[in-house]
C-alpha positions in Angstrom: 81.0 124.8 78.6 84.0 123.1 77.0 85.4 119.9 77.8 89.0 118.4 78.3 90.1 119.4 74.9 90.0 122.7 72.7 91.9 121.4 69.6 89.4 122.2 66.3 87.4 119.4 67.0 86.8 121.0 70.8 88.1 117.8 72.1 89.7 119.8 75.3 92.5 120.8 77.0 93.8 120.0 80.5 95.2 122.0 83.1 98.4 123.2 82.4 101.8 122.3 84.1 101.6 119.9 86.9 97.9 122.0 88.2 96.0 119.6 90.4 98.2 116.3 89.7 98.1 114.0 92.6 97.3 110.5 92.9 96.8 111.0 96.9 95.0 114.4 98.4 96.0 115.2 101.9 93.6 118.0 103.6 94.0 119.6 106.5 91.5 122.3 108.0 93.0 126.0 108.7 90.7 129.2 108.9 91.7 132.7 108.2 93.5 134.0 105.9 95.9 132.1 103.0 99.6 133.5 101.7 100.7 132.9 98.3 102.0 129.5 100.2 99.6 128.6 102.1 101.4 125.9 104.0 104.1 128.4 105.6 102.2 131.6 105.1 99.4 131.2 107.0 97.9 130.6 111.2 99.5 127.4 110.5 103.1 127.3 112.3 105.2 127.7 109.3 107.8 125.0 110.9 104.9 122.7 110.5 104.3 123.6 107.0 107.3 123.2 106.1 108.2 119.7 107.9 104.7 118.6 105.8 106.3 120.0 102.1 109.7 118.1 103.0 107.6 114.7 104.1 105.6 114.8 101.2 108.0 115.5 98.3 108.2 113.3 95.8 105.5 111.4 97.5 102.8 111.5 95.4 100.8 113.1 98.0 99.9 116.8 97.6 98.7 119.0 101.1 96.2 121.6 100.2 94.7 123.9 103.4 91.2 123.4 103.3 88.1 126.0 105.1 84.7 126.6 105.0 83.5 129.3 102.6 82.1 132.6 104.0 84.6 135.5 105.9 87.5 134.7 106.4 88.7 137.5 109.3 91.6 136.2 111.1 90.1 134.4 114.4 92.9 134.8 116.3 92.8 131.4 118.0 93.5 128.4 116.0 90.2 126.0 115.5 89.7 123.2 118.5 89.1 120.6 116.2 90.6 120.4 112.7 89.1 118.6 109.9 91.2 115.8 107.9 91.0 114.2 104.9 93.4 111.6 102.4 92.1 110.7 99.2 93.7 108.4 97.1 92.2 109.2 93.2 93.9 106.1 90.9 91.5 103.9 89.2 90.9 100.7 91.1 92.1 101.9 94.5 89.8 104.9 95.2 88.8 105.8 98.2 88.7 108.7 100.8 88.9 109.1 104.8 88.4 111.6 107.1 89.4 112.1 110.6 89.5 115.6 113.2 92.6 116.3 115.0 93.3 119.1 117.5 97.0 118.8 116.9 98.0 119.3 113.7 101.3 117.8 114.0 100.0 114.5 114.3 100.3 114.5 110.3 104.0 114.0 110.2 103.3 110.3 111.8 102.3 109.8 108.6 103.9 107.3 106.2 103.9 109.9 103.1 105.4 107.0 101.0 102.7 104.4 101.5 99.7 107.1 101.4 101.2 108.3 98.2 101.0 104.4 97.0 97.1 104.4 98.3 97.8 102.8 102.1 95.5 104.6 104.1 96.2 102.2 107.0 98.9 105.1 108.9 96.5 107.8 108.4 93.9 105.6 110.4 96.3 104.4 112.8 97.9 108.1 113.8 94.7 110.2 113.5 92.2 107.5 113.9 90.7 108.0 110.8 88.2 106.0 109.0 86.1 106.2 105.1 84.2 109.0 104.9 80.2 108.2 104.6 79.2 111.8 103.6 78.7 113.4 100.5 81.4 113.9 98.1 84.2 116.8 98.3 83.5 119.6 96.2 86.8 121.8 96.7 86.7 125.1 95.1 89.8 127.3 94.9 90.0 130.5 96.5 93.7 131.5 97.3 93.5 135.0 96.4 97.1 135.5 97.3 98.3 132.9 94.8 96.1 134.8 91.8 92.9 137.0 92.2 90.7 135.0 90.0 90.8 132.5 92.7 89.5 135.1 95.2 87.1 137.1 92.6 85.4 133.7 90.9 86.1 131.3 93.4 84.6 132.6 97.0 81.7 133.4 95.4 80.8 130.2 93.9 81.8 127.8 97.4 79.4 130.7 99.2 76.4 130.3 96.9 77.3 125.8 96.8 77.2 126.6 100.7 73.8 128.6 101.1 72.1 126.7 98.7 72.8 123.4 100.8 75.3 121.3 99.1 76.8 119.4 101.3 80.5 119.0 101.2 81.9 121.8 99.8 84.9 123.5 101.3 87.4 125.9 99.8 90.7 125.1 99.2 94.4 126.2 98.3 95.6 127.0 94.8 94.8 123.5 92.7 96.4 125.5 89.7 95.2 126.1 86.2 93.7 129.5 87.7 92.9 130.8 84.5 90.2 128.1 84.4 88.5 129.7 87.5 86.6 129.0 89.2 88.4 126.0 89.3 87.1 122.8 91.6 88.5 119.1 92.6 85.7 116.4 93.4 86.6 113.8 95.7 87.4 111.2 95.8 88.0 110.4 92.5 90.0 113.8 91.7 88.2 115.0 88.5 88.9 118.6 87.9 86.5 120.9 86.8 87.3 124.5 85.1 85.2 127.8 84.8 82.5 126.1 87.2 78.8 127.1 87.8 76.9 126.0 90.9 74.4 124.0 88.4 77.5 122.5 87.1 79.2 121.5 90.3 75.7 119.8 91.6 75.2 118.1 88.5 79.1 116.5 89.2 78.3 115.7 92.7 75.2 113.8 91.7 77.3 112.2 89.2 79.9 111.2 91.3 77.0 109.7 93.9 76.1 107.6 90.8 79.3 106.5 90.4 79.6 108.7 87.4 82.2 111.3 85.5 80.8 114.3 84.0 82.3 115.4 81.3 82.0 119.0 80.5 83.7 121.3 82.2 86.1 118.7 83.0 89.8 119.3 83.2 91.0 116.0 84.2 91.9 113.8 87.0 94.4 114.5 88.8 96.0 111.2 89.2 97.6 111.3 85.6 99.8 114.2 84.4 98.7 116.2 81.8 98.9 114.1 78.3 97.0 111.4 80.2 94.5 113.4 81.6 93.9 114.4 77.6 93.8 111.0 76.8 91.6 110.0 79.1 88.7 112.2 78.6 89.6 112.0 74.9 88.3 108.4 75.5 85.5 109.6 77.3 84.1 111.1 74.8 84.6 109.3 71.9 82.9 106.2 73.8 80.4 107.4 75.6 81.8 106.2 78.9 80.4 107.4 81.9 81.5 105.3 84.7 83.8 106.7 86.7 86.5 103.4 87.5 85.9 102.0 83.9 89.2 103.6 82.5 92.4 103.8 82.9 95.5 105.2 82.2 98.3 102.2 81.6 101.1 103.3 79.7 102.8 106.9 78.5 104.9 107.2 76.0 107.3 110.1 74.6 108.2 113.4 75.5 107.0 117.1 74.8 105.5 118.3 72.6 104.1 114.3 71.6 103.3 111.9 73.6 101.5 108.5 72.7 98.9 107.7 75.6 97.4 104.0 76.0 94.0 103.8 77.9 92.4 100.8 79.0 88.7 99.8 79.5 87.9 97.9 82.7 86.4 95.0 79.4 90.1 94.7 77.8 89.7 97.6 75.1 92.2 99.3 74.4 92.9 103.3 72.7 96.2 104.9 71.9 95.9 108.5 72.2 97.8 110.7 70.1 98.5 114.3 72.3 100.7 116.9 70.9 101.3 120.2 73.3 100.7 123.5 71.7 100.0 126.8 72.4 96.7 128.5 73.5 96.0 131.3 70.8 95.3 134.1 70.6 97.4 135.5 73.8 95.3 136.4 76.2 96.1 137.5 80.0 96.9 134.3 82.1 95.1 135.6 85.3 92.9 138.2 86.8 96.0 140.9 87.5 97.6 139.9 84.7 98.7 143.0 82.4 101.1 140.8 79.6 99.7 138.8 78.0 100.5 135.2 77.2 100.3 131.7 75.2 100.3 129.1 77.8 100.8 125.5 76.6 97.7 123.3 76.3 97.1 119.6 75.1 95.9 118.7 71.8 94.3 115.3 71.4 95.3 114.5 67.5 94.3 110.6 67.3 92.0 108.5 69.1 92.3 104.9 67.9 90.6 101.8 69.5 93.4 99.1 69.1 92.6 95.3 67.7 94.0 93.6 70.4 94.8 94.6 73.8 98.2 95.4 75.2 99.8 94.9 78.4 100.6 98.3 80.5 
């Protein structure tokens, strides 16, 4: 399975456009059936949805709609009691709480601002939440609506996680990059994975209980937009590093299509990371109905170059 870079040297390639970039996850439980939109086309009361979009913009939270995998008929009532979750994914400040609800609207006491800046305190305070002490969140994509390979590749990989006892695994609205699929975001420290397999996704969980990033099948982490989620991995990689809060990215440079990435080691290292955006070749359909086909733009990682002495972000 490829890593996060398919460049000649099969360095990777992240998610395109702004798939699965967040630095804070906010979940909220809703069974039945998903729209295109989930958050307004869906049993959730679309004024709701759409009072959560305008809170959250610009944020740096993203709300994804969150249910258990298996049939998804529509139950007619809404569930009693919701499940809730915030994740905050930047290096150094990682963490992830849960909390149930049975009013959904309790979300917009939220301070989007200072969640989106990794304050859980408000989500604590208005839904009585608290850290999660389960397993990880293993969140596979299944919108159908939004693109069919979600729905084709995606259910059936959360159902056979779910029957063969995996333990957090829930599906989730589009995270993007659905050409990937099946495409799925580990909490809480936002790695995405593309083209998953069940043996895959448990070996990530286990790595994740260890504290650990795999690396293949990775597509990044969703705090960093894309050049720095190239970088990042490119880093990887090239070092060796396993440990999940040992890098980070500090410093972006540039514009499209090249951009100068500086990563940082948790020891003072240092790396600038050379990404140039291309195009994926040859043209190929970008989704399961897709009948045109296309070149959507990837990231190249051209230089990865340890630096002599470390540099301030």
């Amino acid at each position: 399975m490829s890593t996060c870079a398919t460049d000649s040297r099969n360095l990777g390639e992240p998610m395109p456009g702004t798939a699965a970039t967040a630095s804070t996850w906010l979940l909220l439980e809703q069974a039945g059936p998903w729209g295109a939109k989930a958050l307004t086309s869906s049993h959730l009361d679309p004024v709701l949805g759409r009072a959560l979009e305008a809170a959250a913009k610009d944020t740096g939270v993203r709300i994804a709609l969150i249910r258990r995998p298996g049939r998804h008929a529509d139950p007619g009532m809404p569930p009693p009691v919701r499940h809730v979750f915030a994740a905050h994914t930047a290096p150094g400040n990682v963490w992830l709480h849960t909390a149930t609800t049975t009013d959904p609207t309790r979300l917009l006491d939220l301070d989007f601002t200072a969640l989106g800046r990794g304050d859980h305190r408000s989500f604590d305070t208005a839904l009585r939440g608290g850290p999660h002490t389960g397993d990880p969140l293993a969140l596979v994509c299944t919108n159908g609506k939004r693109d069919r390979c979600c729905a084709l590749l995606g259910r059936p990989l959360a159902a056979e996680l779910a029957a063969s006892g995996v333990q957090g695994v829930w599906e989730v609205t589009h995270l993007g990059g659905h050409r990937f699929s099946p495409t799925v975001l580990v909490l809480p420290h936002g790695y995405v994975y593309g083209r998953a397999e069940a043996h895959t996704v448990k070996e990530v969980l286990h790595g994740v209980q260890e504290g650990r990033v795999v690396v293949d099948g990775c597509r990044g982490r969703s705090a960093w937009e894309r050049p720095g989620q190239a970088a990042e991995l490119a880093v990887r990689r090239a070092t060796g590093e396993e440990r999940a809060g040992a890098l980070d990215v500090v410093l972006t440079t540039g514009e499209a299509p090249r951009w100068e990435v500086t990563v940082a080691h948790t020891d003072g290292r240092h790396w600038r990371v050379v990404v140039a955006q291309g195009a994926s070749l040859p043209p190929r359909p970008e989704s399961c109905g897709a009948s045109v086909l296309g070149s959507p733009a990837r990231m190249d990682v051209v230089a990865v170059r340890e630096l002599a002495v470390a540099v301030a972000g």
